[in-house]
N, C-alpha and C positions, 0 to 999 in steps of 0.2 A: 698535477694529475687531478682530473675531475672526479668530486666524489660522488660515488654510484646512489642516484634517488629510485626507486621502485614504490610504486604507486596501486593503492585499493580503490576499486569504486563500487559503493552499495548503489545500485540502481533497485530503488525501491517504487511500492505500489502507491504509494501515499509522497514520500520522503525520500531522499538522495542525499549521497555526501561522499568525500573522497575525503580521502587520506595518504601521505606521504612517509615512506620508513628513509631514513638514512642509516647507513652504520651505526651511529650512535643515537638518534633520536628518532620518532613517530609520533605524527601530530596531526591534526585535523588541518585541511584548508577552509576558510571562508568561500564557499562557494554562491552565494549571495551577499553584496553587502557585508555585514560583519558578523553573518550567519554560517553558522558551521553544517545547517543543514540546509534543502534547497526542495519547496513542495514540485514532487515532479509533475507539474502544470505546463502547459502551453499556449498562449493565447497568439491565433494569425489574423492581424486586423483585416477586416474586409478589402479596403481600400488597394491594398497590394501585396498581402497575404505576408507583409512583414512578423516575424515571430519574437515573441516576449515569453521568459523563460519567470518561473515559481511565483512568488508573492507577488511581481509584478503583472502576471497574467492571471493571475485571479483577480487582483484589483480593479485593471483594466475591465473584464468583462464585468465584474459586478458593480464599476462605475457606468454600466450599461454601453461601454465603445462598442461601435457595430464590428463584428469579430467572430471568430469561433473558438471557442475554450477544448480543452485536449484535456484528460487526466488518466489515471490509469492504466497509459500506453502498456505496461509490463505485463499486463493482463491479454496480449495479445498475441504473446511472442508462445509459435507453436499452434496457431489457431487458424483457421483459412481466411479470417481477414489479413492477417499478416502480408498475405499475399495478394489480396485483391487491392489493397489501397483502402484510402475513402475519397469522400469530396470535400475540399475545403474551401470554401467561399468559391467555388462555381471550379475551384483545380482540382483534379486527380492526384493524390499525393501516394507514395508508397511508405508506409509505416518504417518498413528500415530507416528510410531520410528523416523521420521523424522524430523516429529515436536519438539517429546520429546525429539531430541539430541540435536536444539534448546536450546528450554527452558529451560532445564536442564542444559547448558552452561551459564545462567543467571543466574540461582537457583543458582548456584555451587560458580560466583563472586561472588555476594549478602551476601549468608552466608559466605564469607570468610570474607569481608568487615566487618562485621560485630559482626561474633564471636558466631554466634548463628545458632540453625537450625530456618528455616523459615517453620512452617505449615500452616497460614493462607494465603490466597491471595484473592482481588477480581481481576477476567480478564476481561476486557474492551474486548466488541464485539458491531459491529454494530446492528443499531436497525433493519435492515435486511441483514444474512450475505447473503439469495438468496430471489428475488425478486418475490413475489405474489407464493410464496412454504413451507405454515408452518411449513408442513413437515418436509421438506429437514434444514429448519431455525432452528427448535428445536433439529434436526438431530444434524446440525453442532455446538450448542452446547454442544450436550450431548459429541459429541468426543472430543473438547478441555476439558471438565470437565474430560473425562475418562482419558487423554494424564496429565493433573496435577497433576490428585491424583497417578499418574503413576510412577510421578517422587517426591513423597514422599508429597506435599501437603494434609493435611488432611478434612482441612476447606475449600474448591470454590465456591464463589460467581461470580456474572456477574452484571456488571453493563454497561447498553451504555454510548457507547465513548463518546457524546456529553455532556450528563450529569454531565460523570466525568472532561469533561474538563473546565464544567462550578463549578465544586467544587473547582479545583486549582483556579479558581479567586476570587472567593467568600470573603477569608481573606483581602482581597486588596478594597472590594465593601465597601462603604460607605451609609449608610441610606440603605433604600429599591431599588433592580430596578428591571424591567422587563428585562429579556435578552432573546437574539436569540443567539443561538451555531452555529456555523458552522464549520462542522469538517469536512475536505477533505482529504483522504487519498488515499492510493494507488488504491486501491478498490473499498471503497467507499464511499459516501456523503450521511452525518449525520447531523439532523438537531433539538435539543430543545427550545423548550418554558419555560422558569423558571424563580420564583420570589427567587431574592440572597439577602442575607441581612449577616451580621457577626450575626446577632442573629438566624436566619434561618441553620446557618452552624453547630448549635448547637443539630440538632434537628434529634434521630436516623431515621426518618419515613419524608419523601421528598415528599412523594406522591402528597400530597395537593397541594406542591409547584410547582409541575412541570405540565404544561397544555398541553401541545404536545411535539409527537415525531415523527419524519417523517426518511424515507431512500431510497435512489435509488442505486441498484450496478454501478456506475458509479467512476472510481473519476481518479487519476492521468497517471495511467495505460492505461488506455483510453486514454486519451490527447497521451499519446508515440505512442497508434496506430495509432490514425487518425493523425499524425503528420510523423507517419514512410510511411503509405498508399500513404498521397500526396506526399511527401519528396524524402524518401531514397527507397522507392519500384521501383518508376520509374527509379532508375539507374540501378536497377538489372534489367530491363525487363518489371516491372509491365505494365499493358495494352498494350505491344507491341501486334505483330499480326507473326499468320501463317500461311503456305498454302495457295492453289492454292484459298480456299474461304475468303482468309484473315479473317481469323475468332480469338478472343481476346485468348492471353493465357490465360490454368485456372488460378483462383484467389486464389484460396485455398492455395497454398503454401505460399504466399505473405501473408498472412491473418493470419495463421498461422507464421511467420515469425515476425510480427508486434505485436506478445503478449508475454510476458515474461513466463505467464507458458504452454506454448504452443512449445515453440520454437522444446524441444528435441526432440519431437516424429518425428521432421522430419529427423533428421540424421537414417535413415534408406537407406538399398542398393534397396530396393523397392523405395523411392523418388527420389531417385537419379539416380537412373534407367529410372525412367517414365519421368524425365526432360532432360536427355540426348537423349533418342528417340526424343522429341518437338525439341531439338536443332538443329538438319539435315530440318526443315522445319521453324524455323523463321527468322523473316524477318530485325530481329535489332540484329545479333548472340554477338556483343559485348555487350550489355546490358545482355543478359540472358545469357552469359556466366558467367557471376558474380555471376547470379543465383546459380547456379552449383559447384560454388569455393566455398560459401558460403556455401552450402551445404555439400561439400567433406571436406572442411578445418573445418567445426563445428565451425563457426565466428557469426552465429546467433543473439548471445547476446549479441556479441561484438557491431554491428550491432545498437540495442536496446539501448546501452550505450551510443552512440555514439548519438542516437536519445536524450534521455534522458537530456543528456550535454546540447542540442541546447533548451532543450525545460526550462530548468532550466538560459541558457545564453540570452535567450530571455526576461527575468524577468527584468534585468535590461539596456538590448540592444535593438535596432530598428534592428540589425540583428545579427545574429550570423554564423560560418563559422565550418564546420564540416570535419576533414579528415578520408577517407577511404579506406588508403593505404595499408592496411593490405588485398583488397579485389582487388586492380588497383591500381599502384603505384603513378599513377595522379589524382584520386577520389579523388576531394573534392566537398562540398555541402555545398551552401550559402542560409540562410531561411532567409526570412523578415519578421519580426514581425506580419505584417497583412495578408501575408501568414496562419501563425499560429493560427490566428485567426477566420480566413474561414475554417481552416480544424476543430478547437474545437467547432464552433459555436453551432452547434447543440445539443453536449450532453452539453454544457456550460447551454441552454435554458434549458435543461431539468433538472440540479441540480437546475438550480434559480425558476423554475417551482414547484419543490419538497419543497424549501425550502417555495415558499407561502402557498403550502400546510397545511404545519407544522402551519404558522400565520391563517391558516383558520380554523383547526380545534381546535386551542386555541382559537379559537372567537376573535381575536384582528385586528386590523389595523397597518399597519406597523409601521404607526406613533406614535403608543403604546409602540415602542420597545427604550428603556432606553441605552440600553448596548449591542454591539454587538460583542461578542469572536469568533475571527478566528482562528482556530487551522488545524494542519494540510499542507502540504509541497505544495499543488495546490494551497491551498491560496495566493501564492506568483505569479500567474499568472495575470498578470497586466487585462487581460481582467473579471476575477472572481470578481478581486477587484472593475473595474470600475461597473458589473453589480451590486453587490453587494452593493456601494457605494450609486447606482441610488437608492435601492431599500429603505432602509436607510440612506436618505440626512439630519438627526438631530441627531441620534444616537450616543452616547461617541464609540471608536474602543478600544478594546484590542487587541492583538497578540503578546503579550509575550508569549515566550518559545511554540512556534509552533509544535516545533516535540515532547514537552515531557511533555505539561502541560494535556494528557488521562494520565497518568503514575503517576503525582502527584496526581491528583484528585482519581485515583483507592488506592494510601494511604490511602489516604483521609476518605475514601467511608468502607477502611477494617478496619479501626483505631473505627470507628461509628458502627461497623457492631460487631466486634468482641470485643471489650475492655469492 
């Protein structure tokens, strides 16, 4: 008799991973390499729009292969690109295929590993993939549900990320606690209220258990903006001035330039165009000449990496030093920790803001909270930690397996669901 596998997959904004429950065991797969996580990246080389999936499709494009890089697909699902497509190296692609070349390159490890086909899965999605639009929210799961069953899944379930990341701890909770989730990912920031227990972990039907949920689209992607805006915009130009009225260049390119799924639509001969015109009338032409190289050369994301590095090297540095020589042979860029902290402060306040929310409409007081699981790649920003620490000064901390314990717990969640 064939013993029954039921399968998780975190499709994340940043990071991806699956996971496998058997009867008796639940375990990560290597989904790259001998990597348990997989950056959800895509690079389609020019040449024949061939596709290269995580660390290999960032390397690709930042060893400058002529190509187009993808990131942040999950950022779309529920949106009206969704539906329009985009262009990739001169093809019309449709974002579902996109995805499902994705996940389908996971699907495809997983049963190898394994020896089996997989048709169960649950998918970890935020408790809102778009904010104050249920529409748009039910929207974007019905398209990852249709993108699954697309790619041979027969059974799809959803379970929020927080949730499931608070089921990966669960085996490890001793007696009863109350826990607060905090799931920070690329996207967004996800927040539950839930009583864990090893005997609770036994139980198909959670509902009782869990008292709040809360979301804001906010999470790591954000920090790279407002960190690219003060930072590395101003070398390109940002706020410089032109003309006889010294009036600000527009912002929009810059803005655009600062979000990972946003970046391509600017390699167009129309933006490049309308910034070479502004070039003959400003007033810093070496700064926004950057602009323009940046633009013609397609470094954009290179750009964003670069952002990215400082904002991840700042984690456990007071500063960090950034080169930009692929854009100015003498560009480099020195941030100070507390730099980086005036520029995240704001959407910082408004994830810790969401996350009382979550404590308010569970009815509890903070000092109620037993256990508090950080999951998630922002958590690692020393100013989230400190807020977060404030807010929970008695609380036990978990943060094991940060980028892959949604992944274990979506096992978890389909082993309960379907066995």
């Amino acid at each position: 008799m064939t013993t029954p596998v039921f399968c998780g997959i975190d499709f994340g904004t940043s990071n991806s991973s699956l996971a496998i429950a058997t009867p008796s065991d639940v375990f990560l797969i290597p989904v790259e390499n001998n990597h348990n996580t997989i950056p959800s990246a895509m690079f389609f080389a020019r040449k024949d729009n061939a596709a290269f999936f995580g660390r290999e499709a960032t390397e690709r494009f930042l060893s400058r292969q002529p190509g187009r890089l993808m990131r942040s697909l999950k950022r779309v699902l529920g949106t009206p690109a969704m539906r329009q497509g985009t262009m990739v190296n001169g093809e019309l692609m449709k974002f579902d295929q996109i995805i499902a070349a994705f996940l389908q390159q996971m699907k495809a490890k997983a049963e190898a590993d394994c020896g089996t086909e997989l048709r169960h899965v649950v998918m970890g999605r935020p408790v809102h993939f778009i904010d104050n639009d249920p529409a748009a929210d039910q929207r974007a799961e019905n398209e990852l549900k249709s993108v699954a069953m697309s790619i041979g899944f027969e059974h799809v379930g959803f379970q929020y990320e927080p949730i499931a990341a608070a089921f990966a701890h669960e085996a490890r909770v001793s007696g009863e606690k109350l826990a607060m989730v905090v799931d920070l990912g690329g996207g967004t920031s996800d927040f539950t209220v839930i009583r864990l227990s090893r005997e609770n972990a036994k139980k198909q039907d959670r509902d009782s258990d869990i008292l709040a949920n809360t979301g804001v689209r906010l999470g790591g992607n954000d920090f790279d903006k407002d960190l690219s805006l003060a930072e590395m915009m101003p070398e390109l130009g940002f706020r410089s001035r032109y003309g006889a009225k010294n009036l600000e260049v527009p912002s929009y390119h810059y803005f655009d330039l600062s979000e990972w799924s946003k970046v391509n639509f600017l390699y167009t001969n129309k933006t490049i165009f309308q910034a070479k015109q502004l070039l003959r009338e400003t007033h810093d032409p070496v700064r926004y000449g950057r602009l323009i190289n940046v633009l013609e050369q397609e470094t954009g994301h290179a750009v964003l990496a670069e952002t990215e590095k400082i904002k991840i090297g700042l984690a456990g540095n007071e500063s960090y030093a950034a080169s930009l020589d692929f854009i100015d042979e003498d560009l480099r860029i020195q941030v100070d920790r507390e730099n980086f902290n005036i520029a995240i402060n704001t959407k910082a306040e408004r994830i810790v803001a969401a996350a009382r929310e979550c404590l308010l409409a569970a009815g509890i007081a903070p000092e109620a909270i037993g256990l508090v699981i950080m999951t998630g790649g922002s958590t690692e920003i020393p100013l989230i930690q400190q807020q977060f620490r404030r807010l929970f000064p008695t609380a036990e901390w978990s943060e094991e397996n940060k980028l892959s314990s949604v992944g274990l717990g979506l096992a978890y969640d389909a082993r309960n669901r379907y066995s």
